[in-house]
C-alpha positions in Angstrom: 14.5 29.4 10.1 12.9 30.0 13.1 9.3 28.5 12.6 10.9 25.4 10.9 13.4 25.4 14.0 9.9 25.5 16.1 7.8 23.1 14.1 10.6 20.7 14.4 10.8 21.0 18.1 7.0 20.9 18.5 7.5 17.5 16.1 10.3 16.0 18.6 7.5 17.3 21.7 5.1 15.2 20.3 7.0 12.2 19.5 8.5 12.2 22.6 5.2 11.9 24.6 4.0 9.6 22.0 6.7 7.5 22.9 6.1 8.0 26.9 2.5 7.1 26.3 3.5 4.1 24.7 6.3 2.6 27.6 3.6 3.4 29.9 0.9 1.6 28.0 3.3 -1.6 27.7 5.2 -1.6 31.8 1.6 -3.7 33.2 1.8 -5.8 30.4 5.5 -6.6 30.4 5.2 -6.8 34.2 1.9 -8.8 34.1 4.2 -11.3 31.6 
């Protein structure tokens, strides 16, 4: 329970900062446009 309670949070982690890498990646270009 506890290592599927931890791989799921280490999934969300990841996802997350996917996600942040991604807005970051688009602000110049949506502020450039």
């Amino acid at each position: 329970m506890a290592e599927r309670a931890r791989a799921l949070g280490g999934t969300l982690r990841t996802a997350h900062t996917a996600a942040g890498f991604t807005v970051q990646a688009e602000l110049p270009l949506g502020r450039t446009a």
